[in-house]
Structures are given as structure tokens and as C-alpha cells.
C-alpha positions in Angstrom: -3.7 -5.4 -10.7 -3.0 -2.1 -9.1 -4.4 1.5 -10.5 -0.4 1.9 -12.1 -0.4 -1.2 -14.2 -4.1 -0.7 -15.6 -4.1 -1.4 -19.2 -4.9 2.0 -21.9 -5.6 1.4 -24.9 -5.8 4.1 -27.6 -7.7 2.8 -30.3 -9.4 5.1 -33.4 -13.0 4.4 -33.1 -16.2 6.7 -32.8 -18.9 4.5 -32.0 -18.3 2.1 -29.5 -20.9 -1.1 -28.4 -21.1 -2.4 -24.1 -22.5 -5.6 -23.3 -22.6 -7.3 -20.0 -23.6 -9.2 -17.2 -24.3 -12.2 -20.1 -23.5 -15.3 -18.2 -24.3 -17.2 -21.3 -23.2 -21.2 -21.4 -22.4 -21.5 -24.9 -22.1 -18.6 -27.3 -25.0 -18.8 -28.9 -27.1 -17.6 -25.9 -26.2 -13.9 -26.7 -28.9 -12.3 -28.8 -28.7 -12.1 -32.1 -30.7 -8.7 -31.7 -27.7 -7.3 -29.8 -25.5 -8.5 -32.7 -27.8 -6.3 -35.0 -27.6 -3.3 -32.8 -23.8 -3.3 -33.3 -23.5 -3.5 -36.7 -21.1 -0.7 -37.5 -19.5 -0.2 -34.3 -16.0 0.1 -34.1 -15.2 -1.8 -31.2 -17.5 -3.7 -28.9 -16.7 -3.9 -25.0 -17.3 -6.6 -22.3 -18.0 -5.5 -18.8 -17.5 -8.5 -17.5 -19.9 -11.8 -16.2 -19.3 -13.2 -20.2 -20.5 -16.7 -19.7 -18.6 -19.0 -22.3 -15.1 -17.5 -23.7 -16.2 -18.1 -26.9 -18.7 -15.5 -26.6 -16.1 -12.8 -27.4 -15.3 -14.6 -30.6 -19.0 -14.1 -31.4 -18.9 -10.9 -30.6 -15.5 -10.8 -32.6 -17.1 -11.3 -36.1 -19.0 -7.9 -35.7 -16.5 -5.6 -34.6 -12.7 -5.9 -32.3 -13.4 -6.9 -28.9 -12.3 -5.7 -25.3 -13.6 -7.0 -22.0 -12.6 -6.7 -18.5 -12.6 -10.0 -16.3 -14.4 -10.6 -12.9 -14.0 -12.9 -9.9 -16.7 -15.0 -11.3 -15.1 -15.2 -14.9 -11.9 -15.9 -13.2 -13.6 -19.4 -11.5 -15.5 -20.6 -14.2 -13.1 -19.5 -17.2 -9.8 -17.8 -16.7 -7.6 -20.4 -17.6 -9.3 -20.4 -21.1 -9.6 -16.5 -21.4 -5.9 -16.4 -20.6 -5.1 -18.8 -23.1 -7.2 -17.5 -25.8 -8.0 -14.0 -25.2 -5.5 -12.6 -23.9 -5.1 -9.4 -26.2 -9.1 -8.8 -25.3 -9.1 -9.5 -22.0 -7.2 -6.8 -19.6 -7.7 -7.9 -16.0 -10.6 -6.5 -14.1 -10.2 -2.5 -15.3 -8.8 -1.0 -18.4 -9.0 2.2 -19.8 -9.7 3.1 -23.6 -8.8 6.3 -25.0 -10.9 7.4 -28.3 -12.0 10.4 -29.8 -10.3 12.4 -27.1 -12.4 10.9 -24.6 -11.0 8.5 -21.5 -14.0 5.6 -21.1 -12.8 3.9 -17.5 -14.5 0.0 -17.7 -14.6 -2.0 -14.6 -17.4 -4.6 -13.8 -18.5 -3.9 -10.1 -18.0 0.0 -8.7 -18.9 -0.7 -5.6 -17.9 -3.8 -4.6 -21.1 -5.2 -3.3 -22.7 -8.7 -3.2 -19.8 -9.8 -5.1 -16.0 -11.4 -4.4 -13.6 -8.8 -5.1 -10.0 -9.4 -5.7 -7.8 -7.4 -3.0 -6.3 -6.0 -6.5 -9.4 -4.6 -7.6 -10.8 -2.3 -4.7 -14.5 -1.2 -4.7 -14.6 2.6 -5.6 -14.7 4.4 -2.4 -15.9 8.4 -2.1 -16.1 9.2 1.0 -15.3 12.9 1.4 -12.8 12.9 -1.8 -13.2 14.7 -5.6 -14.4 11.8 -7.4 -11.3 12.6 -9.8 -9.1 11.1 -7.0 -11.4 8.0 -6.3 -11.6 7.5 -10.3 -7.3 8.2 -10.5 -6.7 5.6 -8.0 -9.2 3.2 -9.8 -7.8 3.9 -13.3 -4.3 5.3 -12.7 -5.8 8.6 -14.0 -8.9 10.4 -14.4 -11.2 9.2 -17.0 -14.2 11.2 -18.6 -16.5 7.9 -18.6 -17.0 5.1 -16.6 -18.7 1.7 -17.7 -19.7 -0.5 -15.6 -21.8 -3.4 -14.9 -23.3 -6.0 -11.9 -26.8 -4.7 -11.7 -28.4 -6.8 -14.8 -30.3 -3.0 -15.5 -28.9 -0.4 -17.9 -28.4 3.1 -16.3 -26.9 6.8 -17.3 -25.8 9.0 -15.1 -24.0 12.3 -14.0 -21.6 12.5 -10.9 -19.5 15.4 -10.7 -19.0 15.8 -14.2 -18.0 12.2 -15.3 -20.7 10.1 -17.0 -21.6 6.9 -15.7 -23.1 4.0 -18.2 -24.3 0.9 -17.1 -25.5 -1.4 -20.7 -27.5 -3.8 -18.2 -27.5 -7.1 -19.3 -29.3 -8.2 -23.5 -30.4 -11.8 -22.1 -30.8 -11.4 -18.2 -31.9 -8.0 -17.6 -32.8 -7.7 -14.1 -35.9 -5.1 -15.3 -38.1 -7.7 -17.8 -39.9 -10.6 -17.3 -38.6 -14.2 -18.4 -38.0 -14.6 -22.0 -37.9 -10.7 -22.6 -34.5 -9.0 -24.5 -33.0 -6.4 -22.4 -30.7 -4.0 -23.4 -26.6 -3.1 -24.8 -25.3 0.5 -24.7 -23.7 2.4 -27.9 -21.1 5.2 -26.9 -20.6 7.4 -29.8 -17.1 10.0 -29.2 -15.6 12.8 -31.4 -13.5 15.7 -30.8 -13.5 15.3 -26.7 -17.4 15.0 -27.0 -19.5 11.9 -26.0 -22.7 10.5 -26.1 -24.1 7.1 -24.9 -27.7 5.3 -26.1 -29.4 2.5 -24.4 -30.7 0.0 -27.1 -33.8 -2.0 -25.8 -33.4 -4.7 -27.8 
């Protein structure tokens, strides 16, 4: 998937749940705490590493679902995502447009420690505006970017676009084994935007 066929969706929703890095083997090993903590979201994203398909019709029951796919999700699942996801699942970046704000979602920025697909370069700086890295990623500039791989939540500034990482509710690289970690909540109006990390 090249930067000119990434998938935008314009949806109309103001608060919006990210999970990822879940890696669950059957759908009920994503916490119900991180169900509770998006109750009255409009739309609940995956950024990628889901585990079981199924997950997203978990997921599904509390709010619409989007996700992006990986290399990994490709191996263990894609035939069955394709088959019965397909209107959530849009290849390895997407962007969704809400509230006047562009939210970029890919799994893996940097391409590290993980098989990429040649389609899906690693975001690469070097001496450019992050607004050209970010167009060539997303086939325009965005105003967010999700994304995931770490297993530990972060937010960040970098030349004006707002980076979110939800870490991982059931694997969080951070806690000990047997400890929740954490989901992000995105909340956008007007052009604005704000993002919460929920230690669940």
C-alpha cells in the first residue's frame, strides 16, 4: 500500500478509544477494564498486533471499529481479517478525519525489530519537515499520529504534530506479570484535540 492509496475515513465522532499491541489468542483475553474505559466512545481503533480476529468483534459491541494490520497479523490471521473485516481493517496505515482533526494510525514508525512490508516504509526524518515524512506516510499531512510496537503508552510533541502511543491493556511492557496496562482516549472538536492515557 503506497502513501496514494492510504485509506481516509471521515467519520463524526468526538471521542475516540486506541488499543494495541494485544496479541490475545482468543477474544476474551482483552480486558474487560479496557471495555469499561470505552464506554461512550465513538469509535474504537486498533493499532495493530490484535491477537484473534475476533477481538475486533469484541471490541465491536462497545463502539465501531477500525484497525490497521501488521506483518505479524498478516501471518497468523490475514486470511481471516480479509474475509471478515474487511470494512475495519485498512492495510497497515489509514487515516481518519474527525472533528476537523487528521489522526495518522500506523503500527511501527520506525521500522525497528520488526518485518516491514516494502509497502509500508519506516518513517524516515532525516533532514526533512516532518510534514513531508508524515505526507509521504499518509498521502497528506495529518495533525496526529498513533502508533504502536513498544507495549508502553507514550505522548508526545514533534514539530507540532502529536504523537500517541496507547501501549498495550494486557502486555504492557512497563508492569509486572498479571498487572493491567493501559488504552488511550482521543477526544476532538472544532480542529482541537486532546489524548488521555487510561491505566487500567
Amino acid at each position: 500500500m503506497t502513501a496514494s492509496t492510504v485509506r481516509v475515513d471521515t467519520i463524526d465522532a468526538r471521542r475516540i478509544g486506541f488499543t494495541s499491541d494485544t496479541h490475545v489468542k482468543e477474544p476474551g483475553g482483552f480486558p474487560q477494564q479496557a471495555l469499561d474505559a470505552f464506554k461512550g466512545v465513538d469509535l474504537i481503533v486498533h493499532c495493530g498486533h490484535i491477537g484473534h480476529p475476533a477481538l475486533l468483534d469484541r471490541l465491536a459491541a462497545v463502539a465501531p471499529v477500525y484497525a490497521v494490520t501488521t506483518a505479524l497479523d498478516d501471518r497468523l490471521s490475514g486470511e481471516q481479517l480479509a474475509r471478515d473485516h474487511a470494512e475495519q481493517v485498512a492495510g497497515y496505515s489509514r487515516v481518519i478525519e474527525a472533528g476537523g482533526v487528521r489522526i495518522g494510525v500506523t503500527f511501527d514508525l520506525s521500522g525497528k525489530g520488526f518485518e516491514m512490508k516494502p509497502e509500508d516504509p519506516p518513517l524516515s526524518l532525516g533532514d526533512r519537515p516532518i510534514a513531508d515524512a508524515l505526507t509521504e506516510k499518509f498521502g497528506a499531512p495529518v495533525d496526529v499520529v498513533v502508533s504502536a510496537n513498544t507495549h508502553l503508552d507514550r505522548v508526545s510533541w514533534l514539530r507540532g504534530v502529536l504523537l500517541v502511543n496507547p501501549g498495550s491493556p494486557n502486555l504492557h511492557a512497563g508492569r509486572s506479570k498479571g498487572q493491567l496496562g493501559t488504552v488511550a482516549i482521543l477526544t476532538v472538536e472544532d480542529g482541537l484535540c486532546d489524548v488521555a492515557i487510561i491505566q487500567l
